[in-house]
ZAFIVEX-750274 format. One record per residue (C-alpha): residue number from 1; x, y, z; residue in one letter. Coordinates in Angstrom, 1 decimal, always signed. Example, Ala and Ser with C-alpha at 12.3 -4.5 7.8 and 13.67 -1.06 7.14 Angstrom:
% ZAFIVEX-750274
{k:1&u:+12.3&v:-4.5&w:+7.8&r:A} $
{k:2&u:+13.7&v:-1.1&w:+7.1&r:S} $
//
This chain:
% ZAFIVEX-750274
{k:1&u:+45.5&v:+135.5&w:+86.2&r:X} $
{k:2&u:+46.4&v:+136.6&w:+82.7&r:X} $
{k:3&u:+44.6&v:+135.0&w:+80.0&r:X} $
{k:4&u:+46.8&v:+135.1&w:+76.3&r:X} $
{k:5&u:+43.8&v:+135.7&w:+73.9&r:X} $
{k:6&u:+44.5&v:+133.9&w:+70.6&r:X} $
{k:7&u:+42.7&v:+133.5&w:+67.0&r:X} $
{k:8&u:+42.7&v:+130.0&w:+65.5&r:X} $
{k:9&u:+46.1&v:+129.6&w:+63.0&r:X} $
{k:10&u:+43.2&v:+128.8&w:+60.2&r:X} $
{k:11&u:+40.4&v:+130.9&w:+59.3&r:X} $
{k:12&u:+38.5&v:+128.3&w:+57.0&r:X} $
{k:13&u:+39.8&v:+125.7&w:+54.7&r:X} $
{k:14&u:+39.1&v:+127.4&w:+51.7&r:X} $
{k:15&u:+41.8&v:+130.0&w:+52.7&r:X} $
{k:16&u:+45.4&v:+129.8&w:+53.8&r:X} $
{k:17&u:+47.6&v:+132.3&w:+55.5&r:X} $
{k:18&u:+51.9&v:+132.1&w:+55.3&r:X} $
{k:19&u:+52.2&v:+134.3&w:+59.0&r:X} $
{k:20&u:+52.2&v:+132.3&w:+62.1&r:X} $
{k:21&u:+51.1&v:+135.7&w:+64.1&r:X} $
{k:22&u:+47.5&v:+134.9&w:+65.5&r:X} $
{k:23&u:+47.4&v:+136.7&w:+68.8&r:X} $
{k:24&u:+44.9&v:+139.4&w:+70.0&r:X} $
{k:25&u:+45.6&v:+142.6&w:+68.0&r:X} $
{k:26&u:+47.3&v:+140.9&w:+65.4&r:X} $
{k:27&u:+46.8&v:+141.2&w:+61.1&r:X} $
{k:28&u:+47.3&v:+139.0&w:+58.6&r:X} $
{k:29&u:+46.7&v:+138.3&w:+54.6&r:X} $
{k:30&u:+44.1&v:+135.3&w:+54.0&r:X} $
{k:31&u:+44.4&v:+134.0&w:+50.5&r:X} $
{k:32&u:+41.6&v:+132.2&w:+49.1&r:X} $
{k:33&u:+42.4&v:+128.6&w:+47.9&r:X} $
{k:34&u:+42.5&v:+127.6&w:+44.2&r:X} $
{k:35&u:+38.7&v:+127.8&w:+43.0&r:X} $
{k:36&u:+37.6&v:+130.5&w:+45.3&r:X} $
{k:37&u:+37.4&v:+134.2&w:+46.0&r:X} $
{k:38&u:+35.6&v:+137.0&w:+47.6&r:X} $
{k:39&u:+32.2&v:+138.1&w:+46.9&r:X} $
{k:40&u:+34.2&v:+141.4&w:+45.0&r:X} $
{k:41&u:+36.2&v:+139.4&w:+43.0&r:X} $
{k:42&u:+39.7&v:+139.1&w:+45.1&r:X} $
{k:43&u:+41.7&v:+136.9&w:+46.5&r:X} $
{k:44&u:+43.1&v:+138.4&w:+49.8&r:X} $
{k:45&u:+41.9&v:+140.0&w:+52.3&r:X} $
{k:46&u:+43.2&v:+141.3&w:+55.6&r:X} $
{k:47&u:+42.0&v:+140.0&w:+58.7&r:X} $
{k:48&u:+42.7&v:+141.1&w:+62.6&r:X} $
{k:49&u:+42.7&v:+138.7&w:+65.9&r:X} $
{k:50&u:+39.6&v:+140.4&w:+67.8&r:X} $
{k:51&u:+38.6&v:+140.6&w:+71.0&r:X} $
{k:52&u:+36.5&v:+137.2&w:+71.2&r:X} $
{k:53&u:+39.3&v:+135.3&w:+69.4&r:X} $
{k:54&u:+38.0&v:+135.4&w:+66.2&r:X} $
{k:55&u:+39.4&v:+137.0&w:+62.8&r:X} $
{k:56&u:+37.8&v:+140.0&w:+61.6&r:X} $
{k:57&u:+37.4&v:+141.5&w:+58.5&r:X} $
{k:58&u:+39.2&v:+144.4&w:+57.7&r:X} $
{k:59&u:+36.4&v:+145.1&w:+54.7&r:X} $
{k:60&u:+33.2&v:+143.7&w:+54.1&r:X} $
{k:61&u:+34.2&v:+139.7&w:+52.8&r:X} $
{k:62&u:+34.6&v:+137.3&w:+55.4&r:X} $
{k:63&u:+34.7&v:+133.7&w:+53.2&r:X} $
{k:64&u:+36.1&v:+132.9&w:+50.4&r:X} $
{k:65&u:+33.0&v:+131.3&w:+48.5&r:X} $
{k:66&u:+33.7&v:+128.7&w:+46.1&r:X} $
{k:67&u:+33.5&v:+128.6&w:+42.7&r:X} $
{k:68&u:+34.8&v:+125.3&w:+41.5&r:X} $
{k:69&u:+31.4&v:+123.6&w:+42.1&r:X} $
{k:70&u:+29.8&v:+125.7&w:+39.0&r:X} $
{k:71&u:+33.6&v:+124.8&w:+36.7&r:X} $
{k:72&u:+33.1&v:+121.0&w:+37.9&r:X} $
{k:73&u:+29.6&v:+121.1&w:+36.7&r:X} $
{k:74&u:+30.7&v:+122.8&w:+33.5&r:X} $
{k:75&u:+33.1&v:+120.1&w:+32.6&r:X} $
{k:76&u:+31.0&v:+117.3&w:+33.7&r:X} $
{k:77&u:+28.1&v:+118.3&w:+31.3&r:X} $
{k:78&u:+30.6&v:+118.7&w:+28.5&r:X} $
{k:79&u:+32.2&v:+115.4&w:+29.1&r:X} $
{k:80&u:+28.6&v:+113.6&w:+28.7&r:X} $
{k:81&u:+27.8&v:+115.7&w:+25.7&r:X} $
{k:82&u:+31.1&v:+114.5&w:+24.5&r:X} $
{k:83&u:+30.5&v:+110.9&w:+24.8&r:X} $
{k:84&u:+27.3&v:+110.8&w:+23.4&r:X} $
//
C-alpha cells in the first residue's frame, strides 16, 4: 500500500500562500497576513512539506506573530483621550 503524504494547504491563519503544491518534499512562500510578521521583521518565509506532514521552516520563524493587537490598543487609547 502506498500512502501520498501531504501537508495541510494552510499553515496558520495569520499566513497565506498563492501555490497549491503541498505534497511531501514540496516548498512554498508563506506571507504573513496584514498586521503580522516574523520575529526578524519579514514577511515571507519559505516552508517545505516534511516527513510527518507538517511545514517546516526553512530558517528559524515558524509563525507569523501579530502585531495589530498593540496598533488596536494604540488607537483605542487615543480615541478615549480624544473624546474626553
Amino acid at each position: 500500500m502506498i500512502v501520498e503524504l501531504t501537508c495541510p494547504q494552510s499553515k496558520t491563519d495569520a499566513s497565506v500562500t498563492n501555490s497549491t503544491d503541498n505534497e511531501y518534499g514540496d516548498m512554498k512562500v508563506f506571507t504573513c497576513v496584514t498586521g503580522y510578521e516574523y520575529s526578524d521583521g519579514s514577511t515571507e518565509k519559505v516552508f517545505r512539506c516534511d516527513s510527518r506532514g507538517e511545514w517546516y521552516p526553512i530558517g528559524d520563524d515558524t509563525e507569523c506573530q501579530g502585531t495589530v493587537a498593540i496598533l488596536n490598543a494604540t488607537y483605542a487609547r487615543t480615541l478615549v483621550t480624544e473624546k474626553n
